[in-house]
C-alpha positions as CSV (number, residue, x, y, z in Angstrom):
1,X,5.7,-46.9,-8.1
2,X,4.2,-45.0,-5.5
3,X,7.7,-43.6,-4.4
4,X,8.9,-42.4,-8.3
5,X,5.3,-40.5,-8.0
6,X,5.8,-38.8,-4.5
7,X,9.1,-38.1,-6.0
8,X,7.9,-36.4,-9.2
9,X,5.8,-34.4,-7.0
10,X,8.5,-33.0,-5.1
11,X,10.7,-32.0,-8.0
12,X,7.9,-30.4,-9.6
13,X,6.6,-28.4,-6.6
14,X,10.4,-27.7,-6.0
15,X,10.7,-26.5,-9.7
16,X,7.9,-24.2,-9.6
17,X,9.2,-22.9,-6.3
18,X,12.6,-21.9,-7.6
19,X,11.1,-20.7,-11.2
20,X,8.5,-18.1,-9.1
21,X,11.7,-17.3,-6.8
22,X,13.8,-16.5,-9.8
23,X,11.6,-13.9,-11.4
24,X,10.6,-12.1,-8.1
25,X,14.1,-11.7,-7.3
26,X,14.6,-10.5,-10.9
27,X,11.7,-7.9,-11.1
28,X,13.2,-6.8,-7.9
29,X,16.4,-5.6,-8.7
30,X,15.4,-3.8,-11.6
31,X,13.5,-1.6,-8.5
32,X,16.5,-1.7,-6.2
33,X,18.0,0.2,-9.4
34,X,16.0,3.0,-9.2
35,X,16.4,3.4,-5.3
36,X,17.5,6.4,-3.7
37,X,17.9,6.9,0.4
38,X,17.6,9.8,2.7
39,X,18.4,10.1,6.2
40,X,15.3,11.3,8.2
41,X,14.9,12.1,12.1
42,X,13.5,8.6,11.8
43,X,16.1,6.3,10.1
44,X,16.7,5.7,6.4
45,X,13.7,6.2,3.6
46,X,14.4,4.5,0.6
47,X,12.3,5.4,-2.5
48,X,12.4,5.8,-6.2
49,X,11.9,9.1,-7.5
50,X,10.9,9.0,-11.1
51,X,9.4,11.8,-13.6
52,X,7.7,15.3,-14.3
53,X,4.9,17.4,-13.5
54,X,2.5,16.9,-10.7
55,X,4.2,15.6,-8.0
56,X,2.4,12.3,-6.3
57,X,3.5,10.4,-3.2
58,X,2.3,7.2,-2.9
59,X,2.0,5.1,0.1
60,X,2.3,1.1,-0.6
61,X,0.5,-1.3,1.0
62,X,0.8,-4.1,3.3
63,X,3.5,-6.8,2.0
64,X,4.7,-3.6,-0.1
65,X,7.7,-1.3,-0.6
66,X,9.0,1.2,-3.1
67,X,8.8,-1.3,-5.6
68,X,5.2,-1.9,-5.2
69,X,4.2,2.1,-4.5
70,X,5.7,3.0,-7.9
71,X,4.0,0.2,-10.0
72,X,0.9,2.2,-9.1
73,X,2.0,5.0,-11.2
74,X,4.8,3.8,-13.1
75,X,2.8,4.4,-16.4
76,X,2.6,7.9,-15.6
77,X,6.4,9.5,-15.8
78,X,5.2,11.3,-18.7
79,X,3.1,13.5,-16.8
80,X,3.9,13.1,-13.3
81,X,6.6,12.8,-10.7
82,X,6.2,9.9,-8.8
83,X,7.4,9.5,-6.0
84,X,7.2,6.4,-4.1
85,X,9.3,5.7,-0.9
86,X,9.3,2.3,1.4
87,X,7.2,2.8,4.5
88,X,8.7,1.8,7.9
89,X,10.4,-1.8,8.3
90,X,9.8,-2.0,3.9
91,X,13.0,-2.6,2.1
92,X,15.6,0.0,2.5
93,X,13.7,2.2,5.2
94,X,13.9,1.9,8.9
95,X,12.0,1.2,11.3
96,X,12.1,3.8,14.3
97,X,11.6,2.5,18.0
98,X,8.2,2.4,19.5
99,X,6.9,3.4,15.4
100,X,3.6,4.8,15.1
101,X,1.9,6.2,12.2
102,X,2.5,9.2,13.0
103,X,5.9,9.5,13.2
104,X,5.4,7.6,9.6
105,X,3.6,10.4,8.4
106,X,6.1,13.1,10.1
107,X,9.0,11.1,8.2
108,X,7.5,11.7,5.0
109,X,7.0,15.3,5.5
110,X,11.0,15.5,6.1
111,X,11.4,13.5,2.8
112,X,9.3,16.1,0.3
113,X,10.9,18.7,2.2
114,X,14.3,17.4,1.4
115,X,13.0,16.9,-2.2
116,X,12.1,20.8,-2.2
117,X,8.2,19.7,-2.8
118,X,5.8,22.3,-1.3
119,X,2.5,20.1,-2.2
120,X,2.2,16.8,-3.7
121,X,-1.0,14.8,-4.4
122,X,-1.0,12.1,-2.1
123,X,-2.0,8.2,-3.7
124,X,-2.6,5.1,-1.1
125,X,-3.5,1.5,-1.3
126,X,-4.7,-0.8,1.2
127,X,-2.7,-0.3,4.4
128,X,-1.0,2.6,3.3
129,X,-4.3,4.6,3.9
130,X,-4.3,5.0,7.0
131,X,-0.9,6.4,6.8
132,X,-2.4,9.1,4.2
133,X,-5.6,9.5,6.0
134,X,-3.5,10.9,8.9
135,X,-1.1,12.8,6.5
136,X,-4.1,14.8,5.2
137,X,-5.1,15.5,8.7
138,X,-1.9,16.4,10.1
139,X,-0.5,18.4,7.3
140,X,-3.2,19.5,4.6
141,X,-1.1,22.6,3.6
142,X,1.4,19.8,2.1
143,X,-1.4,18.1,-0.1
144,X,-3.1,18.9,-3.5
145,X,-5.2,16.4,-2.7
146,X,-5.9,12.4,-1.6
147,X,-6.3,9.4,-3.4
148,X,-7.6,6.6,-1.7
149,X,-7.4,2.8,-3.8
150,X,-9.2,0.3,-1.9
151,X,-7.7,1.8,1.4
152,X,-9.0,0.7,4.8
153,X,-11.6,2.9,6.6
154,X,-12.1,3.6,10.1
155,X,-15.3,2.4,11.0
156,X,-18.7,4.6,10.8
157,X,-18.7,4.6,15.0
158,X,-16.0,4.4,17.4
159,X,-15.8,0.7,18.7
160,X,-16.0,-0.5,21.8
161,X,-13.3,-2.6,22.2
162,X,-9.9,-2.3,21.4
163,X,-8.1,-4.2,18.0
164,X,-6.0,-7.1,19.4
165,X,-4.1,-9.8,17.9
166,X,-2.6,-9.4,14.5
167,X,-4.3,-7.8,11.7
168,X,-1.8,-9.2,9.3
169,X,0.2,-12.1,8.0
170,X,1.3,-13.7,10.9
171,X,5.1,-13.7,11.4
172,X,5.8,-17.4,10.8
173,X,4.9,-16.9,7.5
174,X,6.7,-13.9,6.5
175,X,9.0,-16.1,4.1
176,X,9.3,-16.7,0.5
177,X,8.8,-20.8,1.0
178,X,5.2,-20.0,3.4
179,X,4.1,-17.4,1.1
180,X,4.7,-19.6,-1.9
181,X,3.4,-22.5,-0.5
182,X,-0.2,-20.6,0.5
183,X,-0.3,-18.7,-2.8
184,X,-3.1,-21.1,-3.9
185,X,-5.4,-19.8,-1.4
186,X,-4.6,-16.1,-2.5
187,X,-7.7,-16.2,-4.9
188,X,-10.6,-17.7,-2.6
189,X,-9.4,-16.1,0.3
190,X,-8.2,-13.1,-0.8
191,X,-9.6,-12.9,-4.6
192,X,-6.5,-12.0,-5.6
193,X,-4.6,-14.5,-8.3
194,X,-2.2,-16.4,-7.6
195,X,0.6,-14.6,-10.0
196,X,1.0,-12.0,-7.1
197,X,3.5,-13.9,-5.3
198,X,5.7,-12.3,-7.9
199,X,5.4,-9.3,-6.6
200,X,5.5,-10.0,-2.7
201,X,8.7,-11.8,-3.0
202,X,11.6,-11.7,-1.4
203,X,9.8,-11.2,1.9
204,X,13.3,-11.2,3.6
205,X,13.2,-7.5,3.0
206,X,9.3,-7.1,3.7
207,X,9.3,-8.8,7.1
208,X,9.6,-6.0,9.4
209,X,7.5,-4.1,7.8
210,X,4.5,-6.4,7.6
211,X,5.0,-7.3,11.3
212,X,4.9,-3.5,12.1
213,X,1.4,-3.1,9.9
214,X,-0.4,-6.3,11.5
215,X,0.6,-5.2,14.8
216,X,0.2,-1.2,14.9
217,X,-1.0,0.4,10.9
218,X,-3.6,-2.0,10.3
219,X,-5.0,-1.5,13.8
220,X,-4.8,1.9,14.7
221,X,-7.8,3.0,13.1
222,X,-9.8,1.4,15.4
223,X,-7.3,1.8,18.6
224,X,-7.2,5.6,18.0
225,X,-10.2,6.2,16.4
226,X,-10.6,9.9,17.4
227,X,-7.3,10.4,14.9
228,X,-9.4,9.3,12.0
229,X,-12.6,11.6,11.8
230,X,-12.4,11.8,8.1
231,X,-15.1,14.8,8.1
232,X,-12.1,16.7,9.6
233,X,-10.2,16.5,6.0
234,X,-9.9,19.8,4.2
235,X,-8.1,18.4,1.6
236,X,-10.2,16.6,-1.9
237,X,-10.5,13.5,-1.7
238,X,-11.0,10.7,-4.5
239,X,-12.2,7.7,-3.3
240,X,-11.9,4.4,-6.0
241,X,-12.9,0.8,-4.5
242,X,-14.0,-2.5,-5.8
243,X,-17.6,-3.6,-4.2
244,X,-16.2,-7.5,-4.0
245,X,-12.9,-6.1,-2.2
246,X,-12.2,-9.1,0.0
247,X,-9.6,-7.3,2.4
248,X,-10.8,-3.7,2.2
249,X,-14.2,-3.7,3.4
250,X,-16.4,-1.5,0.5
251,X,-19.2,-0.8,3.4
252,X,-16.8,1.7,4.9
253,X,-15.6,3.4,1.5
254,X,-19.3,3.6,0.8
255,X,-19.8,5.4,4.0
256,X,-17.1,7.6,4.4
257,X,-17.3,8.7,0.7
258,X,-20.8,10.7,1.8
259,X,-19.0,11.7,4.9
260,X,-15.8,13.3,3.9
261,X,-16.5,17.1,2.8
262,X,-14.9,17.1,-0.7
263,X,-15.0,13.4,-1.7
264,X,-15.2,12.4,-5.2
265,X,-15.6,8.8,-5.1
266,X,-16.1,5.8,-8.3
267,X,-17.4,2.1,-7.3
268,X,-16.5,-1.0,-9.6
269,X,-18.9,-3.9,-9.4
270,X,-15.4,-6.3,-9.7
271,X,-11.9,-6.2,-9.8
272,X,-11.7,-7.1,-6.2
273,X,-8.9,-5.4,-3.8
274,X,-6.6,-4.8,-6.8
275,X,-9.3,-3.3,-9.0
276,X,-8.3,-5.6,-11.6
277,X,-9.8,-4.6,-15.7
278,X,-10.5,-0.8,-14.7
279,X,-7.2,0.7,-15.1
280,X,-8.7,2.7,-17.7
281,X,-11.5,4.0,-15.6
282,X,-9.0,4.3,-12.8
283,X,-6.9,6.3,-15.1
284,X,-9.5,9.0,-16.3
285,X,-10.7,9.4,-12.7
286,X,-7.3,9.8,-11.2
287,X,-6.5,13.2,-14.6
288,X,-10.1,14.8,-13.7
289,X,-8.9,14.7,-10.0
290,X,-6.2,16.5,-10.8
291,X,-6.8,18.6,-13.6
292,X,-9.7,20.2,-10.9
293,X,-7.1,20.4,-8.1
294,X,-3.4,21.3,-9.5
């Protein structure tokens, strides 16, 4: 009896498997669709380059791709161009020897300039803000302005010891079956639910990439901190973070959002890192942004 039971288990755990499997790999073609590439200094950047007005480049973040950058702002077409390429190692882009984000931010420039874009608003998430952080630095006479969604912060002072290890998934599980099989754990761990396993599958084409954030992105605010004085940003800034973000810490937002010169910045009390039941507040902060700074 015990057997038939272990059995039954194992088909159902198999079922669900290949069920969740089934619709990441069908919400993902509908992206590949949309996909366009360009051939940078730096390798291939695939992206999607979808409607009119004000222009918006959005960097993804970790376990991301153009597929998760343009669900950002893939309600807003009507209004705005968005454009949202594949970081490095991400599905469809390259990813350079000896990457940094620098040279991230230095392969996006050659891709709005190969779109004819003078200035585009610049939207991150999570790991992606670092990579927009140093975009705004670098090249503020290329950005309306930045918006920051529960983005990582350097912290307040420079640390004094270097980031080691990986600040990431580890490698091992960079797979569809590990990430499926942890997905339970997303929400106590992570306070994310469960359902976003959709969108992280297939992994297959996200593995590079999430080895390259763990190991240099997700890092590199600490193990080049002098890159990432903030104050230095001449660009507005909108800041928008959850205060029971469990991967983004809100302590930093909080306290680089009265240290950045021209920071507008709105605090939810929940919602956790994907700001979950405020897309309407997120929405009316995001037009007064830009109605004051197109």
């Amino acid at each position: 009896m015990i057997y038939i039971l272990l059995l039954g288990i194992i088909i159902a755990f198999a079922l669900d498997f290949i069920a969740v499997k089934k619709i990441a790999t069908d919400r993902f073609a509908v992206y590949e669709a949309k996909v366009k590439t360009i051939n940078s200094s730096y390798g291939k950047i695939s992206y999607i380059d979808e409607g009119e007005g004000e222009p918006f480049l959005v960097f993804h973040g970790i376990t991301g791709g153009y597929d998760q950058g343009f669900d950002v702002l893939s309600g807003r077409t009507g209004d705005h161009r968005v454009i949202a390429p594949s970081r490095f190692g991400y599905p469809g882009s390259d990813i350079p020897k000896d990457a940094t984000v620098d040279m991230q931010v230095e392969a996006f420039v050659e891709l709005i300039d190969m779109l004819g874009i003078e200035k585009t608003f610049i939207v991150a998430t999570s790991a992606g803000g670092a990579v927009a952080q140093r975009f705004a630095i670098m090249h503020p006479e290329r950005c309306k302005g930045l918006v920051l969604y529960c983005s990582g912060y350097p912290a307040a002072e420079k640390p004094t010891e270097p980031a080691e290890g990986m600040a990431g998934p580890p490698e091992a599980i960079c797979n569809d079956f590990a990430m499926w099989l942890i997905s339970p754990l997303f929400k106590p761990i992570m306070g994310m639910d469960r359902s976003v396993i959709k969108q992280i599958m297939p992994m297959k084409e996200r593995k590079a990439g999430i080895v390259f954030d763990g190991d240099v992105v997700n890092k590199d605010q600490t193990n080049n901190y002098d890159n990432y004085d903030l104050r230095s940003i001449k660009v507005p800034v909108l800041i928008i973070h959850s205060e029971d973000d469990k991967l983004a810490e809100p302590e930093k937002a909080k306290y680089w959002s009265n240290e950045i010169p021209d920071c507008t910045s709105v605090f939810f009390t929940g919602g956790g890192h994907l700001m979950t039941g405020n897309s309407e507040e997120i929405k009316n902060s995001l037009d007064e942004f830009v109605e004051k700074n197109k």
